[in-house]
C-alpha positions as CSV (number, residue, x, y, z in Angstrom):
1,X,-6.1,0.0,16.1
2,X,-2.2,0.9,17.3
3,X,-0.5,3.6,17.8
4,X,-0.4,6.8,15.7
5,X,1.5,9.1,14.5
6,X,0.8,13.0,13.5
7,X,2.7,14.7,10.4
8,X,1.5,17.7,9.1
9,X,-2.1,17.7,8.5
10,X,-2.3,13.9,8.5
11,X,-2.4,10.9,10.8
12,X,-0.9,7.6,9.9
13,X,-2.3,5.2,12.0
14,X,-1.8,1.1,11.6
15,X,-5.3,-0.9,11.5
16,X,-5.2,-4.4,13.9
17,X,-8.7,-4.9,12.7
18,X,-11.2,-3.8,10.4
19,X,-14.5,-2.5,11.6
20,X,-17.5,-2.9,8.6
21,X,-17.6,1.1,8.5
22,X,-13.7,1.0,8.1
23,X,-13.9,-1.4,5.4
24,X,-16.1,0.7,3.4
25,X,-13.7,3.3,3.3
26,X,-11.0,1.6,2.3
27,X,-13.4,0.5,-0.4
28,X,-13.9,4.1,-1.5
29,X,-10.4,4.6,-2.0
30,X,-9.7,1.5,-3.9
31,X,-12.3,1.9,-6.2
32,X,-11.4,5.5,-6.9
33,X,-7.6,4.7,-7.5
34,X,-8.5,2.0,-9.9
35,X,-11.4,4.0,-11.2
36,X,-8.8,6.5,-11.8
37,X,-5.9,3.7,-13.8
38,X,-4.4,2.4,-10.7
39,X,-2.8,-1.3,-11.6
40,X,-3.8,-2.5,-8.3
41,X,-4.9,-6.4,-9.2
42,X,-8.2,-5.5,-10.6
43,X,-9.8,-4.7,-13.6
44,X,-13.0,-2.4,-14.6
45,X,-15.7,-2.3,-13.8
46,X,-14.7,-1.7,-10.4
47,X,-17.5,-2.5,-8.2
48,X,-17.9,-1.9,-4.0
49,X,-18.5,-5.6,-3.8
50,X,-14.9,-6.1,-5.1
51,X,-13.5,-3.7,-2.9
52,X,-15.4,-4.5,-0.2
53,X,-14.4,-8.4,-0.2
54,X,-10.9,-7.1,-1.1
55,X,-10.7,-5.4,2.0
56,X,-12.3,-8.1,4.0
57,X,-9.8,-10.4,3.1
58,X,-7.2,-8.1,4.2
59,X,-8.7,-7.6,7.7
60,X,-9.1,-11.4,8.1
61,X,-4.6,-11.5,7.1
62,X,-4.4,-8.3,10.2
63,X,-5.7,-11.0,12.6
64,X,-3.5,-13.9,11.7
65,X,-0.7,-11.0,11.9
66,X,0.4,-12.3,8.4
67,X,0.1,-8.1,7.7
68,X,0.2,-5.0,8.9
69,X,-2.3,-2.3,7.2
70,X,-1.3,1.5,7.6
71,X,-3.6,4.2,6.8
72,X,-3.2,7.9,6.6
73,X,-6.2,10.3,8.0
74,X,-7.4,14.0,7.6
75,X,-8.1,15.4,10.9
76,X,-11.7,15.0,9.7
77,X,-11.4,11.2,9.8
78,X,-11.1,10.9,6.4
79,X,-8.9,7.7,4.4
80,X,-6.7,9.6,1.9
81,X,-4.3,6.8,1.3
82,X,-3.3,3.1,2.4
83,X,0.1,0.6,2.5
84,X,0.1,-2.4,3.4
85,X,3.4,-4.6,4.8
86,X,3.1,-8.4,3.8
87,X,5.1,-11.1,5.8
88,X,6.6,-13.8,3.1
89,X,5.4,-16.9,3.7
90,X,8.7,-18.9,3.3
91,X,10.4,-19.5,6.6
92,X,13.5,-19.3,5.3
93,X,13.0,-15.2,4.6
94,X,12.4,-13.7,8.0
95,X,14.0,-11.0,7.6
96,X,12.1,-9.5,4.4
97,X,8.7,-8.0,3.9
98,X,6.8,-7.0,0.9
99,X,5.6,-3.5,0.5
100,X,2.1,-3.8,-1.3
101,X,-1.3,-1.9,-2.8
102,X,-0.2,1.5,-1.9
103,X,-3.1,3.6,-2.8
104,X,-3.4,7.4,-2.5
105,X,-6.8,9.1,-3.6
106,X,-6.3,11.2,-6.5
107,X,-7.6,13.9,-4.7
108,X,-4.4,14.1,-2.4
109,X,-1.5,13.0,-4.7
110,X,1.5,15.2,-4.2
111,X,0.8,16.7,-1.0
112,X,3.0,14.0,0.5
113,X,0.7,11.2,1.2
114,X,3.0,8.5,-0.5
115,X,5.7,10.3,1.2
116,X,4.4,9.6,5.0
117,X,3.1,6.3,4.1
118,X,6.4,4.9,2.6
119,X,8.2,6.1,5.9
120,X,5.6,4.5,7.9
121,X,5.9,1.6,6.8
122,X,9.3,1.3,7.0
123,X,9.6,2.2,10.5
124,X,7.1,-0.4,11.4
125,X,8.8,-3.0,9.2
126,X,11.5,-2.2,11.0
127,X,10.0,-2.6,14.5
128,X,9.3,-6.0,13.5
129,X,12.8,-7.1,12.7
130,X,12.8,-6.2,9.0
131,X,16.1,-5.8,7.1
132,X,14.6,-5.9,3.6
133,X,11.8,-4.4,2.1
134,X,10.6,-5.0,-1.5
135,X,8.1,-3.6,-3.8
136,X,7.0,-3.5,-7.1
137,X,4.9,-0.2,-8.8
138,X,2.9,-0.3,-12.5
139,X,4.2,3.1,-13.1
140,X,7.7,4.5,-13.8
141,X,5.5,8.0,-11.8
142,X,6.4,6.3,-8.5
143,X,10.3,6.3,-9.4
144,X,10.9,9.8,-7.9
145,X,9.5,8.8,-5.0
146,X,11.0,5.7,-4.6
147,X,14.3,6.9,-5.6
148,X,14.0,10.0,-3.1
149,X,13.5,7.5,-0.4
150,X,16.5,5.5,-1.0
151,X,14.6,2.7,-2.9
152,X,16.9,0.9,-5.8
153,X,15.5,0.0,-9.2
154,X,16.2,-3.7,-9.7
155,X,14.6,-3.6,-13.4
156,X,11.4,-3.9,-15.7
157,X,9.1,-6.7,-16.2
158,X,7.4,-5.8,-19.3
159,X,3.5,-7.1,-19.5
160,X,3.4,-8.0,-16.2
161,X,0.0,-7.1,-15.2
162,X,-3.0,-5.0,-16.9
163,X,-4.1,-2.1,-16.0
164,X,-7.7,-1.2,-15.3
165,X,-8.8,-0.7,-18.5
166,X,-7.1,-4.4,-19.9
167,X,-4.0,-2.7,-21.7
168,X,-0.8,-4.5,-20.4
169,X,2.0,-2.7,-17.8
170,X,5.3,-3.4,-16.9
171,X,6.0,-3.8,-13.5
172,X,9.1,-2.5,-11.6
173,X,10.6,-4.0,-9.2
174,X,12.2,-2.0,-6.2
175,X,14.5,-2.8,-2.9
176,X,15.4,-1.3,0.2
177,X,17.8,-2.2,2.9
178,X,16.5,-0.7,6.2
179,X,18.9,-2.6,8.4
């Protein structure tokens, strides 16, 4: 675990590991965001053991440093929402990262979760020599955000992915310049 930072009633805080009682919270958020329609990579049912291998996976990427997980916290402890930053695997990009799987409980949309994640992430992207950040979302919902936080709308893939439920979603595709 690194350093943190406290905004209003949250704390984001970035994960260098994942303990087994951390990974089952992550789990609980990711199965309630796709429980609830998130277009995440998986598909219902949405079981623990998806979520928790999921999540596994991710912690084994935080050692290699091939990712950086951030996390935001009630003062109780609780995981309210997640973002991860992806290094690209081509050596030739070095100065890009991806933005990817930010999930925010249901429970606390709108109260600025996606908010202090998004400008978490970007200061830690930028600590690590990041110029270019890009992301893609299932749902035009996230363009006010985005758009509010300087992101630009590249365009529309439609039938990219499904969503939970096995109907087909567009993805969109969004860039940021942070250097």
């Amino acid at each position: 675990m690194d350093e943190t930072v406290v905004e209003s009633a949250l704390r984001i805080r970035q994960m260098e590991a994942l303990s087994a009682d951390e990974v089952e919270a992550l789990a609980d958020v990711l199965v309630e965001c796709v429980e609830g329609g998130a277009s995440v990579g998986f598909v219902l049912p949405m079981t623990r053991d998806k979520a928790r291998t999921f999540w596994t996976r991710v912690g084994e990427t935080l050692k290699r440093g091939a990712r950086r997980l951030l996390v935001a916290e009630t003062a109780a402890g609780q995981i309210v929402g997640t973002v991860q930053l992806v290094e690209p695997s081509s050596e030739n990009q070095p100065h890009r990262a991806d933005v990817a799987k930010m999930l925010v409980r249901p429970s606390a949309r709108r109260r600025g979760v996606g908010a202090l994640l998004l400008a978490a992430v970007e200061r830690v992207a930028r600590e690590q020599g990041k110029t270019l950040l890009v992301l893609d979302t299932a749902t035009a919902e996230a363009d006010r955000l985005y758009a509010r936080h300087g992101w630009k709308l590249t365009g529309e893939i439609p039938e990219f992915a499904l969503f939970p439920d096995g109907s087909p979603c567009a993805t969109r595709i969004y860039y940021k310049k942070i250097g």
